[in-house]
C-alpha positions, -999 to +999 in steps of 0.1 A: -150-074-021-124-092-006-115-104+031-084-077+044-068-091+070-075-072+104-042-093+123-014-110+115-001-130+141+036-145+147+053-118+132+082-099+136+073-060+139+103-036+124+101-003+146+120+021+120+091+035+100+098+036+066+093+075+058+080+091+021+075+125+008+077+145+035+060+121+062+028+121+039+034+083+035+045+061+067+047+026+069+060-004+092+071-038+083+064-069+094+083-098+087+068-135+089+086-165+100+093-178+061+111-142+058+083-127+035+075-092+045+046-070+043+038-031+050+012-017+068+006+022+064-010+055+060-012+075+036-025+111+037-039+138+014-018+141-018-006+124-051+024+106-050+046+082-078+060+051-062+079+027-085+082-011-079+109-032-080+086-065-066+050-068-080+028-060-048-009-062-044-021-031-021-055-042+003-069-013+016-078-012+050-096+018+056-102+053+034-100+054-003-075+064-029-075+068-067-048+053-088-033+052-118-005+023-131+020+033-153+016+025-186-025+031-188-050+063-191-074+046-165-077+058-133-094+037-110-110+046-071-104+016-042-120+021-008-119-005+024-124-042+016-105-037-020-073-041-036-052-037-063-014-053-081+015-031-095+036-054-118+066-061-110+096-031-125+071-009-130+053+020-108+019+032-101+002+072-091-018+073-059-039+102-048-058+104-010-089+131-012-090+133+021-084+120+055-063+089+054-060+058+036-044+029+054-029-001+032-013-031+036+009-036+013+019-077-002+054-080-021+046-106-047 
C-alpha cells in the first residue's frame, strides 16, 4: 500500500468544478507553484470511459472502484491507500459499486 497524500499545501485551488456525465464525476484542481496540476474528486455509482491525453496515476483516497485500461481483458479492484497509471493517449473504464470513491488524480 502506498502513502496518499491527506494535504497538499501551497497551492492554488480552482473553484470551477470540473463536471462529467451528468454530475456523477466532479472534480477540482489544484495548481502548485511549478504550474503542475492535480485533481481531487468524487466519483459515484456508475461505469464511465475517460480517455487520456497525459499519462496520470489515480491514488485513491477513499471507497473503491474497479477498472479496466484500454487495450487489456483484466479488470482490476483498487480501494483507499492504492493506485493506479493510464498511459498516456490512451483511456481507461471505471465502475463505483457503491457509495463514493474519492481520487486524486496526478498528470504525468
Amino acid at each position: 500500500m502506498v502513502t496518499i497524500p491527506t494535504q497538499f499545501s501551497g497551492v492554488t485551488a480552482v473553484t470551477k468544478a470540473n463536471v462529467y456525465f451528468d454530475a456523477k464525476v466532479v472534480s477540482h484542481t489544484i495548481i502548485f507553484s511549478d504550474d503542475t496540476k492535480k485533481t481531487l474528486g468524487l466519483i459515484y455509482p456508475g461505469k464511465f470511459h475517460f480517455a487520456t491525453d497525459k499519462a496520470e496515476r489515480m491514488e485513491i483516497v477513499a471507497g473503491q472502484c474497479s477498472v479496466k485500461l484500454d487495450g487489456q481483458t483484466e479488470i482490476k479492484t483498487y480501494a483507499a491507500g492504492q493506485l493506479f497509471e493510464v498511459p498516456a493517449k490512451s483511456g481507461f473504464d471505471i465502475e463505483v459499486p457503491s457509495g463514493l470513491c474519492e481520487y486524486i488524480c496526478s498528470f504525468l
